[in-house]
N, C-alpha and C positions, 0 to 999 in steps of 0.2 A: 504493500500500500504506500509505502514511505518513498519506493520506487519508485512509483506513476507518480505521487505528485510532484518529486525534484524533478522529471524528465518533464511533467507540462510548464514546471514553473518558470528551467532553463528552457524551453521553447517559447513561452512568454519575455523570459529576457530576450530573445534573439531577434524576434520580432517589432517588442520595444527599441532596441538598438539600431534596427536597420529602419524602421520608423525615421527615429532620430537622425538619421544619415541622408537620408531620402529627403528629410523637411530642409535638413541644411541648404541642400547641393536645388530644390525646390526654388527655395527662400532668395539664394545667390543669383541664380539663372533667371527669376522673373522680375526680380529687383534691377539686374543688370539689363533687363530687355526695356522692362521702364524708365529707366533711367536716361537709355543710350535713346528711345523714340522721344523722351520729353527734350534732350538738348539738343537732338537733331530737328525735332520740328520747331523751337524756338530760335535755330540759329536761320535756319533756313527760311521759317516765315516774316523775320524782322528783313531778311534781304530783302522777298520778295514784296512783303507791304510797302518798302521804303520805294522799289520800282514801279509799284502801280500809282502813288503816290508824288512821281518824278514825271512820268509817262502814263494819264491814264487811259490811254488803247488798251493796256494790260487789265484792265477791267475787264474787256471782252477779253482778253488773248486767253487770260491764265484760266478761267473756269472752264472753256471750253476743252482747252489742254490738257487741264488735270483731271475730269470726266472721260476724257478717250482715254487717256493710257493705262487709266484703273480698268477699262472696258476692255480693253487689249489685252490687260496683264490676267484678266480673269477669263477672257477665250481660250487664247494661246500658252502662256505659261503657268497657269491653274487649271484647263483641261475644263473649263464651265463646270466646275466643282461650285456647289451649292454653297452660299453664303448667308446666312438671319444673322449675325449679329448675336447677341449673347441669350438669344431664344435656344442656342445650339448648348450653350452653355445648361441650358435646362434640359434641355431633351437629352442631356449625357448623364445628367445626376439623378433624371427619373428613370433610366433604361439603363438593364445591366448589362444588354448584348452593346450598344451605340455608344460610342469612343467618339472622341474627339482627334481627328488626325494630323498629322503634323506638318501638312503642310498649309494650316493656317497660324503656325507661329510666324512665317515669312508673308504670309497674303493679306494677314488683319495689319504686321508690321508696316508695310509697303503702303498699303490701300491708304492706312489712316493718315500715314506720313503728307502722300501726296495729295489727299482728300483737302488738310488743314494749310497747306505751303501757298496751296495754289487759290485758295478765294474761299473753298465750302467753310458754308457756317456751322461747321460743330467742333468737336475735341477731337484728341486722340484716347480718353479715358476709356470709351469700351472698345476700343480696339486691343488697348494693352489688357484689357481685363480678357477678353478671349485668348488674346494670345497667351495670357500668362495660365489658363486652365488649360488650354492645350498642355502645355507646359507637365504640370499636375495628370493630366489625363494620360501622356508618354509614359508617365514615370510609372504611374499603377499599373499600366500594360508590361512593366518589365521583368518583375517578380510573381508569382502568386500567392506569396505573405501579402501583397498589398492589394489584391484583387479584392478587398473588404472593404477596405480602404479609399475607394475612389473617389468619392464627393469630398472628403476630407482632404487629399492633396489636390481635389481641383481648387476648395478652398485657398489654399495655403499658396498654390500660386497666384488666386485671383489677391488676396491680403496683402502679402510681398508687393505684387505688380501696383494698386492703388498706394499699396506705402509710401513706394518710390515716387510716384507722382503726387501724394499731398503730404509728405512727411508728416505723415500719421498714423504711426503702427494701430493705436486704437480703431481709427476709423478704416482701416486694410481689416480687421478681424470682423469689426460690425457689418463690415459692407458684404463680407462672405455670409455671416450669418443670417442676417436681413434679410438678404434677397438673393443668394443660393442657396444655403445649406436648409436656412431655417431652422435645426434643430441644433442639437450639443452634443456630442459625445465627448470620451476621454479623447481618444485620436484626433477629432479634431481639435481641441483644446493643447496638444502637444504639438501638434502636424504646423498650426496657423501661428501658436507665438514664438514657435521657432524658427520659421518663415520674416513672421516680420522683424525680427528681433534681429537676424541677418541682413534683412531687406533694411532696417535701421541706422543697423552700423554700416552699413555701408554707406547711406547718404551721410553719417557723421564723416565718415575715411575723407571721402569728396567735399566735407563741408559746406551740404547744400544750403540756399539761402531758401527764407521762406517766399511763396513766390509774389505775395503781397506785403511789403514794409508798411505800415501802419500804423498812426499811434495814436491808440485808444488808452483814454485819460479815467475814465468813471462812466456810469448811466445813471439818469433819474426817474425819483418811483413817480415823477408826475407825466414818464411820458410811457408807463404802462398803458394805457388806455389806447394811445398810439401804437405801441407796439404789437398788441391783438388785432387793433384795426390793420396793420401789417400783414400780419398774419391770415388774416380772411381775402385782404386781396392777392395773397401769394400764394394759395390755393386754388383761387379763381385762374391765376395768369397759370399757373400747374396744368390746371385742365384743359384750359385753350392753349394749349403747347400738346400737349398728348392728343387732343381728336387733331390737330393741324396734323401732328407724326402720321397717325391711323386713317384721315382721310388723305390724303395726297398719297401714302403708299398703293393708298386702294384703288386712287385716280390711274394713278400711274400704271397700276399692276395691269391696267385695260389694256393698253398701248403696246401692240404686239413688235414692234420694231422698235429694237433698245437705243437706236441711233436718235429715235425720233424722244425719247424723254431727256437723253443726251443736250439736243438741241433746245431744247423747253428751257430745262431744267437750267443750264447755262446763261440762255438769256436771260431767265426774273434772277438767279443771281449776280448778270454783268451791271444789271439795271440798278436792283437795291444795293449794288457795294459803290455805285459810282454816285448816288443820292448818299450813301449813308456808310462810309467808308468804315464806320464801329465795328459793322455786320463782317467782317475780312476775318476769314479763318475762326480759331476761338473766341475772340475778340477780349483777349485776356492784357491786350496793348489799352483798346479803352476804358475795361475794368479802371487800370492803373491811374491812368487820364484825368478819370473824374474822382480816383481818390485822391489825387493832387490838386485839384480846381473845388474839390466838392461844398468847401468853408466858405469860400469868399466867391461863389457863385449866386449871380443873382439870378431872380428867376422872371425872365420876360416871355412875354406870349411866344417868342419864337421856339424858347429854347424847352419850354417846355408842350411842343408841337412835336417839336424835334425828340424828345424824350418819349412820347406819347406810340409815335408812327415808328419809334425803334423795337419800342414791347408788341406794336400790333404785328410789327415786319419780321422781327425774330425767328418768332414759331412759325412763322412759312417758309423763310429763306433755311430756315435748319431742314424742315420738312421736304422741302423741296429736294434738299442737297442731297439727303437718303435718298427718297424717292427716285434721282435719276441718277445712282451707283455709286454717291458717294459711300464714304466706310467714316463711321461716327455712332454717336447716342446723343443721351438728352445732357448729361453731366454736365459741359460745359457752355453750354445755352440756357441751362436754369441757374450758374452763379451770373452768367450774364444779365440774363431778365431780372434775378432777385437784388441784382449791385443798380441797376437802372432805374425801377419800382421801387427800392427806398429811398434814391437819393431823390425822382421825382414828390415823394408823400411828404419827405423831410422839407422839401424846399416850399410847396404848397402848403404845409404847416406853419411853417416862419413866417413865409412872404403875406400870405391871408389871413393868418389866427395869431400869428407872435407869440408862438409859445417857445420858439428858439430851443428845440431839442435839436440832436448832434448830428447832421448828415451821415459822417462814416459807421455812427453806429446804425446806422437806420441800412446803409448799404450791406454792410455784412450781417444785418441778421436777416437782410432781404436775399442774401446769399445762400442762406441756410434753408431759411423757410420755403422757398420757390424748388430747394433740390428736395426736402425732406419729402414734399407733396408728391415733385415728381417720379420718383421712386418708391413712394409711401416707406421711407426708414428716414427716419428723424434723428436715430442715434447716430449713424453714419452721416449725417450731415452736418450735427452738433459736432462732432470732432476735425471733422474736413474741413470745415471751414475754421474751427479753429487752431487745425495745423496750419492752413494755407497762411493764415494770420501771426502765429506761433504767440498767440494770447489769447489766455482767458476770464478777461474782464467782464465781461459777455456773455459767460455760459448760462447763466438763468434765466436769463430774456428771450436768447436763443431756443433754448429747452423749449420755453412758451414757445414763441412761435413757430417751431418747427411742429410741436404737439399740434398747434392750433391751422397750421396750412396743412397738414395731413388730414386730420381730422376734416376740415370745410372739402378738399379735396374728394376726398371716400364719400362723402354725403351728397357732392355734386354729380360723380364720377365712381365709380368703384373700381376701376380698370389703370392701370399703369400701359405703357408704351410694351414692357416686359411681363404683364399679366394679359394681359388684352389675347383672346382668341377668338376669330369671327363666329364660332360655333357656340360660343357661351351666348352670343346675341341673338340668336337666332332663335 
């Protein structure tokens, strides 16, 4: 009896061990793949916005060029291998036969790359989140200790991979939990802070900076009432972001000639990025913009027209941008809406009421609240945006109105971008 149980216990170590091993080499590899798409696409999209902004012919030149060559690269050197986006990421952790294959660590790598350089309005966040469960999904296929295992190290590469892009190991764990794994186990719980713990140190090695410098001083309990009112309307701008995703894909899905959503799809983006140059790529340039302008901006009929037709043009030019082959999600379009919608409420507060509450806070928790909705995880966005910022003076306010844009969300909408199935509506 004493037999069997040291023989299961050292099979229990060996598995914990190579566990361990596996989260490491995980953790390094999705960390290093975020890392190397977040500096390559921020070197290369500061060139190209400075070009389109020197010369703007490149308004037309660049969308139309970076839509062909994703379309090329997905004929000819992806072989029209099937591409959703991180719906495949679902489809791999509810099915034990369906793998995720590895030649979308190079396809989501490339797509997003040239998706965000050349004009489209989204991120590269779910591209690196695919690619980094591929990652995860490799590595379980390698042993059959780990064929138990699966969701858990797809986890741990999707945790790594966001780490590396918002230096936030917390919000890399929440965001697998949230909105993959959903549940807990022991292996995940070893698998994902091992993962990010690697994926951490490594942006310390590199000593990444946060990607917003910001300085947040205090908040006041007189601009609670604001701040919920925040929160309702960045659930509402949630929702009209997700049907804008789900009707235009649906539009488009009509359109049996890909050349022809191609051509669509390039021109309302050559259109809205030459009116409204914010809309370029992440647009993580004008984030920055109006945190530097946000104090000592006034607010005249123009500029807040201009603020208005940015939050209404957003959720179609991202939409759009999927819709005709870009490679993106909602991530970096909802800190966009959510930094634009506070700084708009903040400044219509001061300017008409004089109640003189803080612009930047009002931006970043419009940051929070607008991603919590659109994703329905609030805790993943309290921390993301609190990594993005690397302060947390904010977290309570935050808390509220991510609670509160979630919550107005689910009661307008029940559906995310990533829950959304046309068969549950029907």
């Amino acid at each position: 009896m004493n037999k069997t149980a040291q023989i299961k216990k050292n099979h229990q170590f060996i598995k914990f061990r190579k566990l361990v091993i596996v989260s490491i080499l995980i953790g390094f590899l999705s960390a290093f793949l975020g890392i190397s798409l977040k500096k390559i696409t921020e070197y290369y999209e500061e060139i190209f916005f400075h070009e389109v902004s020197v010369h703007p012919v490149f308004y037309i030149i660049f969308p139309v060029f970076g839509l062909s060559i994703i379309y090329f690269l997905r004929q000819y050197l992806f072989k029209k291998k099937e591409n959703k986006g991180i719906k495949e990421v679902f489809e791999s952790t509810a099915s034990k036969s369906k793998n995720l294959p590895s030649y979308k660590i190079p396809s989501h790598f490339i797509n997003g790359l040239l998706t965000v350089i050349f004009g489209g309005s989204t991120g590269i966040e779910v591209s690196t989140v695919v690619a980094t469960a591929t990652i995860g999904s490799v590595a379980h296929e390698k042993e059959n200790v780990f064929r138990q295992y699966k969701t858990e190290l797809i986890c741990a590469g999707v945790a790594a991979g966001v780490t590396a892009l918002f230096s936030s190991p917390i919000a890399g764990v929440l965001f697998a939990f949230e909105v993959i794994s959903r549940k807990v186990t022991r292996a995940f719980v070893i698998s994902n802070l091992i993962a990010v713990s690697i994926a951490f140190g490594l942006l310390t090695i590199l000593k990444e900076e946060p990607l917003f410098a910001v300085s947040i001083v205090s908040w006041q309990l007189k601009a609670i009432p604001y701040f919920i009112l925040l929160g309702i309307l960045a659930g509402m701008n949630s929702v009209y972001l997700t049907k804008c995703v789900l009707f235009f894909k649906s539009q488009f899905g009509k359109i049996d000639t890909h050349y022809y959503k191609i051509i669509i799809g390039s021109a309302v983006l050559s259109i809205s990025l030459f009116f409204f140059p914010q809309l370029y790529g992440e647009g993580y340039h004008a984030i920055k913009g109006i945190f530097g302008t946000s104090s000592q901006l006034p607010l005249t009929i123009t500029l807040a027209l201009t603020f208005i037709a940015i939050l209404i043009l957003k959720p179609i030019v991202t939409s759009i941008t999927l819709a005709s082959g870009g490679d993106g999600g909602v991530f970096a379009p909802s800190l966009f809406i959510g930094a634009f919608l506070g700084l708009l409420l903040a400044s219509v507060l001061n300017s008409f009421f004089h109640v003189n509450v803080i612009p930047v806070n009002f931006m970043i928790l419009g940051m929070a609240a607008v991603l919590s909705a659109s994703i329905h995880a609030p805790f993943t966005a309290i921390f993301l945006v609190c990594g993005l910022t690397n302060d947390y003076t904010l977290f309570l306010p935050i808390l509220a109105v991510c609670l509160i844009s979630k919550y107005t969300a689910k009661t307008i909408y029940p559906y995310t971008v990533y829950s959304y199935a046309p068969s549950l509506t029907k």
